[in-house]
Backbone as JSON Lines, residues from 0, in Angstrom:
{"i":0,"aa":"X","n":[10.49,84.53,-23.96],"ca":[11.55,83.71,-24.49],"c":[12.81,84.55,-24.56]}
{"i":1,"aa":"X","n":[13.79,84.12,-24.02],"ca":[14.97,84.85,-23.89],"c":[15.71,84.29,-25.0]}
{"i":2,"aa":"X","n":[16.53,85.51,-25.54],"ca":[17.68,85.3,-26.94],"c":[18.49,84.32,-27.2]}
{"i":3,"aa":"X","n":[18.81,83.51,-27.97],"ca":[20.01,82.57,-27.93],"c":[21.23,83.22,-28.06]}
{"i":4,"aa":"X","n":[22.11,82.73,-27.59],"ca":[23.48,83.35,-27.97],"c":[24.12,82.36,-29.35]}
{"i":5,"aa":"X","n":[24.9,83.0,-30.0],"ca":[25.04,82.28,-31.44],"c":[25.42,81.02,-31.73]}
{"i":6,"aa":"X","n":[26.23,80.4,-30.51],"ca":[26.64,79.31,-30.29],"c":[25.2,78.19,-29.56]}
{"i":7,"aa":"X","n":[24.78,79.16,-28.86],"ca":[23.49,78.11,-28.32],"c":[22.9,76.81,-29.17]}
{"i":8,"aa":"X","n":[22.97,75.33,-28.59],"ca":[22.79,74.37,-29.24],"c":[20.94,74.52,-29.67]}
{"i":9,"aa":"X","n":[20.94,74.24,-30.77],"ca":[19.68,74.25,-31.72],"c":[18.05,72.74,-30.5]}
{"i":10,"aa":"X","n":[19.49,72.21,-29.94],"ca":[18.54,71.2,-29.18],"c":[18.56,71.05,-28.02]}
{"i":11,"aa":"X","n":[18.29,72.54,-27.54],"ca":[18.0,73.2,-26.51],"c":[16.81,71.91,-25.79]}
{"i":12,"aa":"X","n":[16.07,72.06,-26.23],"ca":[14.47,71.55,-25.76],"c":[15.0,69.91,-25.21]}
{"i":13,"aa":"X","n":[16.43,69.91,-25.49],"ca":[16.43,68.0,-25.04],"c":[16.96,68.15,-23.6]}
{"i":14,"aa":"X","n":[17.83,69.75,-23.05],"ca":[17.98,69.91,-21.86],"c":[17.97,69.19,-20.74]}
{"i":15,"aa":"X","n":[16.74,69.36,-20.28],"ca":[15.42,68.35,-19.28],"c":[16.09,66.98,-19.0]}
{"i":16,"aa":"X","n":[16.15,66.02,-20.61],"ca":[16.18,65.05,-20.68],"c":[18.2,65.03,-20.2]}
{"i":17,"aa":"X","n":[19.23,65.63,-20.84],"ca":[20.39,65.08,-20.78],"c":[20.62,65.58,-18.64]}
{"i":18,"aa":"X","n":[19.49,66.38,-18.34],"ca":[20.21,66.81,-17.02],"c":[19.37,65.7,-16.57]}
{"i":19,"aa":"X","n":[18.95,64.79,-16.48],"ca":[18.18,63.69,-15.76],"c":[18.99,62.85,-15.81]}
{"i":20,"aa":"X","n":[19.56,62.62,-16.69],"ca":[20.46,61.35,-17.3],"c":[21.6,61.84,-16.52]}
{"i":21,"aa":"X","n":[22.32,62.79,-16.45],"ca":[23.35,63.62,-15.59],"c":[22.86,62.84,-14.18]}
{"i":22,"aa":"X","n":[22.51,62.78,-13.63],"ca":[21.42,62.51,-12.32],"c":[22.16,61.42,-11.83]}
{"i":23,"aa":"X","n":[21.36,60.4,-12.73],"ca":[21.45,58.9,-12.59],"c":[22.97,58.87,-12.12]}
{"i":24,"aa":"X","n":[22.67,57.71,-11.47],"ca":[24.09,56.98,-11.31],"c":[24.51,55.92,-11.97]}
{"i":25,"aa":"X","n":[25.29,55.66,-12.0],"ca":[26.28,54.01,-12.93],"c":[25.01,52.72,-12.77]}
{"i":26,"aa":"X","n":[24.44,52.6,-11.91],"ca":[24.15,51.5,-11.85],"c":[22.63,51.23,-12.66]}
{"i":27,"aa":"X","n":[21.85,52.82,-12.02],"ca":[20.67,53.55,-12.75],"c":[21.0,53.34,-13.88]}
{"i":28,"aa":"X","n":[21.79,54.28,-14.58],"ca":[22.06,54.69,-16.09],"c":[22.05,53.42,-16.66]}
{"i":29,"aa":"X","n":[22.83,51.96,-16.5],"ca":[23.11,51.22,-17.39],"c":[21.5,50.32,-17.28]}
{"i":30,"aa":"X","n":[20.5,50.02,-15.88],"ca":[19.52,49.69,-16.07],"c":[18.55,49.66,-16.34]}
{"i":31,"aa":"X","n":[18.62,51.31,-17.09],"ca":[17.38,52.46,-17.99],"c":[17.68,51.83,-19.3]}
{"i":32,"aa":"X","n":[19.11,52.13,-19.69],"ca":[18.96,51.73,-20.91],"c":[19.36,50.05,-21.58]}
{"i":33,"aa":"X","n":[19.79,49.53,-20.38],"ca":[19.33,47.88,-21.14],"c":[17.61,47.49,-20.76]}
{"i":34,"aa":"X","n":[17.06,48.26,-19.84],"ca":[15.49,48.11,-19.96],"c":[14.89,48.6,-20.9]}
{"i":35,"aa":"X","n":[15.62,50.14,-21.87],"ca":[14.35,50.63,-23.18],"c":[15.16,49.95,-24.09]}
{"i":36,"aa":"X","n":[16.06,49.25,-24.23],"ca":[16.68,48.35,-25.35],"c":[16.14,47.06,-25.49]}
{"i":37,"aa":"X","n":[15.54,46.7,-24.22],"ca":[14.85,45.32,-23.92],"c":[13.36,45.72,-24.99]}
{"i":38,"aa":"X","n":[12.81,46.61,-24.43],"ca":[11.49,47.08,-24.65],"c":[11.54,47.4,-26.21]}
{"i":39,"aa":"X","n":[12.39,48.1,-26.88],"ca":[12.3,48.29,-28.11],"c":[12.4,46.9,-28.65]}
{"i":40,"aa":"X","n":[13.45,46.2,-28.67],"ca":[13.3,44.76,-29.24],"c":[12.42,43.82,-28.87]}
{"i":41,"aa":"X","n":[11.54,44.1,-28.17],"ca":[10.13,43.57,-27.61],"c":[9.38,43.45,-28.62]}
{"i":42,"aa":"X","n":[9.43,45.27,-28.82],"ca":[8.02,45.75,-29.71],"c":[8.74,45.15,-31.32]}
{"i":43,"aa":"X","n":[10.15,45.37,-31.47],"ca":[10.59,44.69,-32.63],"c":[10.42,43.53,-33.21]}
{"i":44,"aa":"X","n":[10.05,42.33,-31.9],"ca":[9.53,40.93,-32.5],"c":[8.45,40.73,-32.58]}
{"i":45,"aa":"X","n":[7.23,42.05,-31.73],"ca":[6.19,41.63,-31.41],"c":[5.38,42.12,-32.68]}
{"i":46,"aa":"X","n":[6.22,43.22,-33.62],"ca":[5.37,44.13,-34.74],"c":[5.75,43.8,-35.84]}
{"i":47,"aa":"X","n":[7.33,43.24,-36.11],"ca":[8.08,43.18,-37.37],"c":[8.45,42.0,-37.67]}
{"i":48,"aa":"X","n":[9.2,41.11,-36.19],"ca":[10.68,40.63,-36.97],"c":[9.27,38.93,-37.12]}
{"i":49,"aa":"X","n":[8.82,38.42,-35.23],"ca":[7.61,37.47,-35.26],"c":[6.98,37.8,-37.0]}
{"i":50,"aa":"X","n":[6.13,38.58,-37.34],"ca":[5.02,37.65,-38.12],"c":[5.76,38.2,-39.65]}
{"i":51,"aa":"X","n":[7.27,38.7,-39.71],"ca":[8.17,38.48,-41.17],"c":[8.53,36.87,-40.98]}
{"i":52,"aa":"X","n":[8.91,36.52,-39.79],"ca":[9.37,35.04,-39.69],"c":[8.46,33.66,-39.45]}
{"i":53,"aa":"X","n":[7.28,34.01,-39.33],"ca":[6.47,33.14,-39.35],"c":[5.22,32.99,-40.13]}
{"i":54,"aa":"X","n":[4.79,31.94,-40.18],"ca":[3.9,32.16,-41.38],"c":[3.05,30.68,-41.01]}
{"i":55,"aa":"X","n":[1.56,30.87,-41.09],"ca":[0.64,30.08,-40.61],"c":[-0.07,29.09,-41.45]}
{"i":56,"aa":"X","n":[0.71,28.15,-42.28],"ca":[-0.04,27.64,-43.31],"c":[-1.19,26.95,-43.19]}
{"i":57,"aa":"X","n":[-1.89,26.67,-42.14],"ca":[-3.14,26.41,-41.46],"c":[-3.31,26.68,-40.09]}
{"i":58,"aa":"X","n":[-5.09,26.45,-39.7],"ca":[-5.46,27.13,-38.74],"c":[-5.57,26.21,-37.35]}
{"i":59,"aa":"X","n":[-4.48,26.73,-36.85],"ca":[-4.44,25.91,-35.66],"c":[-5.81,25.7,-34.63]}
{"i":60,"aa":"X","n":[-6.01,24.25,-34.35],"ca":[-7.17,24.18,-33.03],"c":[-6.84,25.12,-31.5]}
{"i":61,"aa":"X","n":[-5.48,24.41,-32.12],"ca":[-4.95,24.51,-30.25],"c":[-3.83,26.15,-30.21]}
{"i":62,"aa":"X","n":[-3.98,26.73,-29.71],"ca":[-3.5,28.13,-29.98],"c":[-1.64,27.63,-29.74]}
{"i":63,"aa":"X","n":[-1.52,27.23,-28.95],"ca":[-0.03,26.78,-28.67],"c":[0.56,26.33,-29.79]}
{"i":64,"aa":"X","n":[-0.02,25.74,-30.7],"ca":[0.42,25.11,-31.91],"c":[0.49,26.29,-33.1]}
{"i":65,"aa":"X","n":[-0.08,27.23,-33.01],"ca":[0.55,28.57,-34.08],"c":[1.93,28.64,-34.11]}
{"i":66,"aa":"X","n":[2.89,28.89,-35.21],"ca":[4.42,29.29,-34.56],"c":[4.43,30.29,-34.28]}
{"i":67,"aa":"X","n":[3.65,31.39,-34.4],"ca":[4.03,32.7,-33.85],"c":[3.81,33.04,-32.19]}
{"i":68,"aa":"X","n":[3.05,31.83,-31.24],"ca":[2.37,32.13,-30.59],"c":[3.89,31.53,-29.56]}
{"i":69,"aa":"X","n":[4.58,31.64,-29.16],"ca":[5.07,31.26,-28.08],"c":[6.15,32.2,-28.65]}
{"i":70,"aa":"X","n":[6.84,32.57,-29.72],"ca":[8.02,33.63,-29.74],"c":[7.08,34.83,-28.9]}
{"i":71,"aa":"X","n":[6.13,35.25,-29.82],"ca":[4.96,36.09,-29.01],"c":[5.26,36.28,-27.59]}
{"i":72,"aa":"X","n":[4.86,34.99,-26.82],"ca":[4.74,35.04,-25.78],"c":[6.26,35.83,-24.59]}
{"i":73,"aa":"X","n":[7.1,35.03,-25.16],"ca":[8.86,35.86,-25.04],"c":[8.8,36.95,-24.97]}
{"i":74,"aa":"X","n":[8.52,37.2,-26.9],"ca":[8.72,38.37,-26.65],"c":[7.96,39.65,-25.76]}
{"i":75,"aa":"X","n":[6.95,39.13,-25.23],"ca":[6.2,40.08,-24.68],"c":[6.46,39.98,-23.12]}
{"i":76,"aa":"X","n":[7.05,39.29,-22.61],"ca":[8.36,38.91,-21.07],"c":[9.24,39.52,-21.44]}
{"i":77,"aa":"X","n":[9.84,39.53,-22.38],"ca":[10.97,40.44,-22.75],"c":[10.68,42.12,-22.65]}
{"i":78,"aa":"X","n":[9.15,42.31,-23.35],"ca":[9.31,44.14,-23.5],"c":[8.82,44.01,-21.92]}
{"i":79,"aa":"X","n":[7.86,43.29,-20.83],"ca":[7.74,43.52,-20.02],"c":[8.78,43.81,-18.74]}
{"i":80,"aa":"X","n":[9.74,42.69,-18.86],"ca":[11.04,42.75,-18.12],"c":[11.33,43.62,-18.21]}
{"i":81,"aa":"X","n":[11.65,44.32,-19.27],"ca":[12.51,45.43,-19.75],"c":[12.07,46.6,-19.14]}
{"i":82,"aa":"X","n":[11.12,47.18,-19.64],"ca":[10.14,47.8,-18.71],"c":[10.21,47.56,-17.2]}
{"i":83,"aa":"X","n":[10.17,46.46,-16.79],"ca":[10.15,46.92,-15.33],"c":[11.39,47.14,-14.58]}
{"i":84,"aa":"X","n":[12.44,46.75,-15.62],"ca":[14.2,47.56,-14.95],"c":[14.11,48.52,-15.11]}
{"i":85,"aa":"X","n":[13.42,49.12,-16.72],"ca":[13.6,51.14,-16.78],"c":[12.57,51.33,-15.79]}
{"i":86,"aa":"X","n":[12.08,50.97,-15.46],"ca":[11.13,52.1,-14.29],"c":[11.53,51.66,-13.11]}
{"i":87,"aa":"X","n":[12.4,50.89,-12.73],"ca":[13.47,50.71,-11.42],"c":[14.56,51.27,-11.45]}
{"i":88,"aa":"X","n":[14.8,51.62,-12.67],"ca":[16.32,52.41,-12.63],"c":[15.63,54.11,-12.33]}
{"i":89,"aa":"X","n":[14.83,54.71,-12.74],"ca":[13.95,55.98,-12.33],"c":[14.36,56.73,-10.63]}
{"i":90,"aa":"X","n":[13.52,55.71,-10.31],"ca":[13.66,56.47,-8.92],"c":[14.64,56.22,-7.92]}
{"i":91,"aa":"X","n":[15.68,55.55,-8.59],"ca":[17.4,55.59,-8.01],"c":[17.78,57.22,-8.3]}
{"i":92,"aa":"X","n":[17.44,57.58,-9.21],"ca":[17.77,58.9,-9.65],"c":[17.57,60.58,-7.86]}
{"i":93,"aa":"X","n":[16.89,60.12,-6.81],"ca":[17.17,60.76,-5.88],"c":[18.02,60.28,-5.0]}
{"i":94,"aa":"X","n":[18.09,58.78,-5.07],"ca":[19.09,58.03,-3.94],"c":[20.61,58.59,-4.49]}
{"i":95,"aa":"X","n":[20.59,58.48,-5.92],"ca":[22.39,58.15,-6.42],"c":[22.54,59.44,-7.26]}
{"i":96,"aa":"X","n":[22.73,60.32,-6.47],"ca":[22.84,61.56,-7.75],"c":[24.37,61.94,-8.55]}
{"i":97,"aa":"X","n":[24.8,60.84,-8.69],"ca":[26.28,60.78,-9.57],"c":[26.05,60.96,-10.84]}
{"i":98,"aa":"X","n":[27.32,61.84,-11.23],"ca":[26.84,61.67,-13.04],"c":[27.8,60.68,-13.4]}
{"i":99,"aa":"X","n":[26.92,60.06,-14.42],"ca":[27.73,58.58,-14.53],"c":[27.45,58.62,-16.48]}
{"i":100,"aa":"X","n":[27.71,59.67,-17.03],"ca":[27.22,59.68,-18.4],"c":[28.07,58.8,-19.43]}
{"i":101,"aa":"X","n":[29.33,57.72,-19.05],"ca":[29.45,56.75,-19.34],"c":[29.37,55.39,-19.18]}
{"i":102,"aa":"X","n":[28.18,55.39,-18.01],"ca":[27.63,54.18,-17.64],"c":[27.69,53.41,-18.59]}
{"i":103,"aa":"X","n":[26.92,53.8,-19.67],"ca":[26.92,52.53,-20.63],"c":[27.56,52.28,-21.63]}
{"i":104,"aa":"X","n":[29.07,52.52,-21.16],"ca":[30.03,51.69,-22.32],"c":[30.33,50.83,-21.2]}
{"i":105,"aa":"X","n":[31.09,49.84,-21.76],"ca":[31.72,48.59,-21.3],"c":[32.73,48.53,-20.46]}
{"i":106,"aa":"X","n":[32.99,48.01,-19.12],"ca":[34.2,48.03,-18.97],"c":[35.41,46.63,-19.88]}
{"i":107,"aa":"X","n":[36.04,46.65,-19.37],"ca":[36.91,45.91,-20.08],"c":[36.39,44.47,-19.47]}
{"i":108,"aa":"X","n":[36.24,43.82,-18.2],"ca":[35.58,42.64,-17.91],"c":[34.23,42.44,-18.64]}
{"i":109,"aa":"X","n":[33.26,43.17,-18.78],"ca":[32.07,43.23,-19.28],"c":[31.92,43.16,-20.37]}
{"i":110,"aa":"X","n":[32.79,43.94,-21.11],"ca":[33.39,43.62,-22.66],"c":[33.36,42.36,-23.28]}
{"i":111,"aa":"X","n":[34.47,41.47,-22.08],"ca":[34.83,40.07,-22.53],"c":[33.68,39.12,-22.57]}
{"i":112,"aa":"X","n":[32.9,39.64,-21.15],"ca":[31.62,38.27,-21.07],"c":[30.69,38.6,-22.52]}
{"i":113,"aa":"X","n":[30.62,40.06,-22.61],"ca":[29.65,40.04,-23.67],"c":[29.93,39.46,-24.85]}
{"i":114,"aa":"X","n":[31.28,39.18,-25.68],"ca":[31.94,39.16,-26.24],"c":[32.09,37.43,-26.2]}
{"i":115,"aa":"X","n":[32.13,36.35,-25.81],"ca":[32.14,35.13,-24.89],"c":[30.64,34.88,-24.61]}
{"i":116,"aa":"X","n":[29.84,35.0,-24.0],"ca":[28.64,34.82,-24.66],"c":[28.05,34.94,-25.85]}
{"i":117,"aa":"X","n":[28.4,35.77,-26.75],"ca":[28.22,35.74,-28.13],"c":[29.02,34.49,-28.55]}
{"i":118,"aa":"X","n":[29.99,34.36,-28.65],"ca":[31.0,33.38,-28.79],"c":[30.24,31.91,-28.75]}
{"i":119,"aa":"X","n":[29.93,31.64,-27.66],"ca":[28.96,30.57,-26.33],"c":[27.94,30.4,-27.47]}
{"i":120,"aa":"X","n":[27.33,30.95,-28.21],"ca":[26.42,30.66,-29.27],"c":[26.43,29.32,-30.18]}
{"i":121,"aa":"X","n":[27.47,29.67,-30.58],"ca":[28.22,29.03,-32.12],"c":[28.23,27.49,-31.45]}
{"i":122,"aa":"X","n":[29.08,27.07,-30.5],"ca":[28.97,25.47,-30.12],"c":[27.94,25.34,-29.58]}
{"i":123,"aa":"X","n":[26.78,26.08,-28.99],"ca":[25.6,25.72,-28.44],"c":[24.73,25.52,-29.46]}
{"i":124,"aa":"X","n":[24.69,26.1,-30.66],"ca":[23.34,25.63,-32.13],"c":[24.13,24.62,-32.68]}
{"i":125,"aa":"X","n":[25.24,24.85,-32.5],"ca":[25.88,23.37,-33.43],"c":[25.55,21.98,-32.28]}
{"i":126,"aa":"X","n":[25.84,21.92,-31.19],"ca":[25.59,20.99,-30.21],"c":[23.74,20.62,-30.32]}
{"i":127,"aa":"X","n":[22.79,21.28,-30.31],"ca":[21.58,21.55,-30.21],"c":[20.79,20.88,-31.82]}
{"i":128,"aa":"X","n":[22.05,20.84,-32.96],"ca":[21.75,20.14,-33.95],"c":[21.61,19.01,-34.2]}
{"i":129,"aa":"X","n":[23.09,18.65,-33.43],"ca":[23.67,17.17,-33.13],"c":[22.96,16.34,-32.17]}
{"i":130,"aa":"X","n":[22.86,17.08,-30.92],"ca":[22.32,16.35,-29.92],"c":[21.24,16.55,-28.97]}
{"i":131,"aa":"X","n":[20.0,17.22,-30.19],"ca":[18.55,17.73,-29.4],"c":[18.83,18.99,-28.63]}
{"i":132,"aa":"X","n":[17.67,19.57,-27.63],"ca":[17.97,20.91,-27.04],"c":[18.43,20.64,-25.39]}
{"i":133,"aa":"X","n":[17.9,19.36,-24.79],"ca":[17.98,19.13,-23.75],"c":[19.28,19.14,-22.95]}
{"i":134,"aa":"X","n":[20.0,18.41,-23.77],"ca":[21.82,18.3,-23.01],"c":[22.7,19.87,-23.41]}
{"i":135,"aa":"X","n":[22.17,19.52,-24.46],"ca":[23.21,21.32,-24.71],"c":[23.07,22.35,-24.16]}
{"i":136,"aa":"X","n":[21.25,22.46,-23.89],"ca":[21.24,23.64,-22.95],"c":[21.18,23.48,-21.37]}
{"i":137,"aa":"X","n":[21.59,22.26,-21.11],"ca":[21.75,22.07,-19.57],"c":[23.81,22.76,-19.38]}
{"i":138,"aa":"X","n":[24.08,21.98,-19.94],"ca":[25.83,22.54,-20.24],"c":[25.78,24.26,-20.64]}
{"i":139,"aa":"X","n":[24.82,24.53,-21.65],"ca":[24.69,26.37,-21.78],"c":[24.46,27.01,-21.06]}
{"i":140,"aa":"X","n":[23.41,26.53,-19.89],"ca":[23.13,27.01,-18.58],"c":[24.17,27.43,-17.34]}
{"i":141,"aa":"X","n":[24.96,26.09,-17.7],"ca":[26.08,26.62,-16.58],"c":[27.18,27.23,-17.26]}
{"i":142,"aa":"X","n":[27.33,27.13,-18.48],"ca":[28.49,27.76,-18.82],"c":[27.95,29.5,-18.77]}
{"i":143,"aa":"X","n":[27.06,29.74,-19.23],"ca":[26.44,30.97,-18.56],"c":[26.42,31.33,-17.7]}
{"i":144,"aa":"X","n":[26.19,30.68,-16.51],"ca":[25.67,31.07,-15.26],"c":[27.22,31.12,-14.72]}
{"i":145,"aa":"X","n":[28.39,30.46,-14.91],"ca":[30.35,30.81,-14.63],"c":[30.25,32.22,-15.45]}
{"i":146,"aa":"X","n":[29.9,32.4,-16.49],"ca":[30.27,33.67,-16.96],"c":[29.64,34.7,-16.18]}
{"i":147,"aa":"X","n":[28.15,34.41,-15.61],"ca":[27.9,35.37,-15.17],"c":[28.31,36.02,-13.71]}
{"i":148,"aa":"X","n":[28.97,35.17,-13.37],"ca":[29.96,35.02,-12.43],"c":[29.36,34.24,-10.47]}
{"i":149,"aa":"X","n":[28.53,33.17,-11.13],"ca":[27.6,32.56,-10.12],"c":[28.91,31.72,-9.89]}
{"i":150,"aa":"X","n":[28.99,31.68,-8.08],"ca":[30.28,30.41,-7.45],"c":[29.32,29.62,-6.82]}
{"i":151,"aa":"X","n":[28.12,29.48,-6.47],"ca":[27.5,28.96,-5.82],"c":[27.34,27.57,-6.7]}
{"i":152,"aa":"X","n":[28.09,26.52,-6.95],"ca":[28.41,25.3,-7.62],"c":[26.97,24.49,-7.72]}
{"i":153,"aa":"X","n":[26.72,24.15,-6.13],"ca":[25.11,23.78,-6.31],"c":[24.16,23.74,-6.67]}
{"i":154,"aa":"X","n":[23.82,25.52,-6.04],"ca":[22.78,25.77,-6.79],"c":[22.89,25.8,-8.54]}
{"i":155,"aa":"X","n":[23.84,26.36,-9.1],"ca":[24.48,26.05,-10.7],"c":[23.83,24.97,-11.39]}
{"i":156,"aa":"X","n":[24.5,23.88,-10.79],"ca":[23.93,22.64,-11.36],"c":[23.11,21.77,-11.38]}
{"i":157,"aa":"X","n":[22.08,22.09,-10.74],"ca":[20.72,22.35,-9.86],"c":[19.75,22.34,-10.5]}
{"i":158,"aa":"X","n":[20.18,24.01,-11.16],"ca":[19.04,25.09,-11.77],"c":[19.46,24.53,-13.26]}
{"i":159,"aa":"X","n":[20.75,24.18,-13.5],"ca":[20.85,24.09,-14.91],"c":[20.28,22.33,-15.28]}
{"i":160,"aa":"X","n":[20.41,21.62,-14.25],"ca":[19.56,20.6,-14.66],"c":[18.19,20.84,-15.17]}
{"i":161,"aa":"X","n":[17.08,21.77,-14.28],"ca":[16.05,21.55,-13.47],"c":[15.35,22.75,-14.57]}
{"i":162,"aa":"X","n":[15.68,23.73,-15.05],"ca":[15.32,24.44,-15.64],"c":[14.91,24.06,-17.49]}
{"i":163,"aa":"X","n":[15.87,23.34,-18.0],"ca":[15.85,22.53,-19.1],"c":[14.97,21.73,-19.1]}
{"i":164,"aa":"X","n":[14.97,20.81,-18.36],"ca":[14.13,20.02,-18.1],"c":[12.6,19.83,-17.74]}
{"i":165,"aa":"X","n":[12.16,20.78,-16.85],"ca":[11.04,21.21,-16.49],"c":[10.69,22.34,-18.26]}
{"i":166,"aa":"X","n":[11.48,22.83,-18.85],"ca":[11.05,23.5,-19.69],"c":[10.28,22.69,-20.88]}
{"i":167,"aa":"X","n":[11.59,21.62,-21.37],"ca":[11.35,20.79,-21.71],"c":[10.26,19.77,-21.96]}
{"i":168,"aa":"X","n":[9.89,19.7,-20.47],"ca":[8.69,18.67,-20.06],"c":[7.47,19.9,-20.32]}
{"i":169,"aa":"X","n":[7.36,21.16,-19.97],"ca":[5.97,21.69,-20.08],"c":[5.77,21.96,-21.81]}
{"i":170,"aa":"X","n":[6.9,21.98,-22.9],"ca":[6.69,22.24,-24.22],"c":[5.87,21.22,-24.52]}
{"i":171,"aa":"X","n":[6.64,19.6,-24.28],"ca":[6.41,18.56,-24.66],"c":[4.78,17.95,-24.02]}
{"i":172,"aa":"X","n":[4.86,18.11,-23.02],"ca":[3.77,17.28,-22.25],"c":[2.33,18.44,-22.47]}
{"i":173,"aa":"X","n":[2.62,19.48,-22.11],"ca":[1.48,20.43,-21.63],"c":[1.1,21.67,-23.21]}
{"i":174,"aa":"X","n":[1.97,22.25,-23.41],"ca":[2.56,23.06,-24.5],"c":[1.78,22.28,-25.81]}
{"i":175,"aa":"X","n":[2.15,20.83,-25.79],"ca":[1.76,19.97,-27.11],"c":[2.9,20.38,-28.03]}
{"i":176,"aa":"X","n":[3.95,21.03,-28.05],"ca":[4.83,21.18,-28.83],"c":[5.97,20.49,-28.67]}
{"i":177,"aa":"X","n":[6.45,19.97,-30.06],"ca":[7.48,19.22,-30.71],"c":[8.66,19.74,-30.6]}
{"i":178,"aa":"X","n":[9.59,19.14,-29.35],"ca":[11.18,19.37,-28.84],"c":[12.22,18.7,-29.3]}
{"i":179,"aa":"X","n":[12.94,18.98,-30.28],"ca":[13.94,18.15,-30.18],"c":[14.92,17.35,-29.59]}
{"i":180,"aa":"X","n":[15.0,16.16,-29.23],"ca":[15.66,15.75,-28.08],"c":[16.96,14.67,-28.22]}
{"i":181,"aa":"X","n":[17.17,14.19,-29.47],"ca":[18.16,13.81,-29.66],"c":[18.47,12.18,-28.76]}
{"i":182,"aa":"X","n":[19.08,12.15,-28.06],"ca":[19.68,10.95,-27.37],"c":[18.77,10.41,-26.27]}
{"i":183,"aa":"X","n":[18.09,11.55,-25.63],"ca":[17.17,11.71,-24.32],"c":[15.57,11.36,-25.21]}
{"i":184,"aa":"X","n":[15.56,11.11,-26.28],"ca":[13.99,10.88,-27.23],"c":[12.87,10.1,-26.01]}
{"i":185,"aa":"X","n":[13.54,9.61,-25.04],"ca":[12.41,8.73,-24.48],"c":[11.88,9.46,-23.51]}
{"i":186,"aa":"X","n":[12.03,10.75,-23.28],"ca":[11.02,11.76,-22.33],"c":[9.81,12.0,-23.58]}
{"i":187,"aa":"X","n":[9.33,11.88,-24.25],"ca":[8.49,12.12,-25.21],"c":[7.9,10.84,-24.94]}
């Protein structure tokens, strides 16, 4: 073991880890860490936040009918997704050897969508109160999918029909679970 010099940082041993991260490139860097951010809030609904927020006042026949059992299910697409961007962002690390050690702040466009999707919230639970989940989140879909900067008009309104709907129909029909639907009540 060779001497420290007096200034030498005490967290030496994290080395390894910040020259890897050095490595990555912009595109790597930001898809490592919205994949272990995915994954931590995975394990966050799957250990803590799920069974603080739910609560089983009887014993369901049908497993679909638990409330914990379909956040569950999310959340565990969620730590999986997540997971499979950080271990796609990995082995970019020989293709893109840029140091990009502010990948993950914001630029100023990215800022706004994030910022605007948060926003996009507030009239979507208030709409979703008023008028079931079906119409609001067909309109949330595309107003999402412009932010995310999709021009392809078609396909847009397509997927934002078709996705609601089909979701919709497997809660209701297959799922056995109770959708709110507001104006559209006669798909039930």
């Amino acid at each position: 073991m060779r001497p420290r010099s007096p200034g030498a940082s005490r967290l030496h041993f994290l080395r390894p880890v910040a020259d890897f991260i050095r490595t990555l490139g912009e595109v790597a860097m930001r898809d490592l860490f919205t994949g272990l951010v995915m994954v931590l809030v995975g394990v966050a609904l799957i250990v803590w936040i799920i069974p603080a927020g739910t609560s089983a006042p009887y014993s369901a026949g049908n497993l679909a009918h638990s409330p914990a059992f379909w956040p569950k299910v999310l959340a565990v697409i969620l730590l999986l997704a997540g997971a499979a961007l950080a271990l796609k962002a990995v082995p970019q690390t020989a293709r893109n050897p840029v140091a990009a050690m502010d990948a993950v702040s914001l630029s100023k466009a990215a800022s706004w969508r994030f910022w605007a999707s948060l926003a996009l919230l507030v009239p979507y639970y208030a709409a979703c109160v008023q008028f079931g989940l079906l119409i609001p989140s067909t309109m949330a879909f595309v107003a999402y999918g412009l932010l995310a900067g999709e021009r392809r008009y078609g396909i847009l309104l397509l997927s934002a029909v078709l996705m609601p709907l089909l979701l919709t129909l497997f809660f209701i029909h297959l799922a056995d679970v109770l959708v709110p639907l507001g104006p559209v009540s006669w798909l039930m």
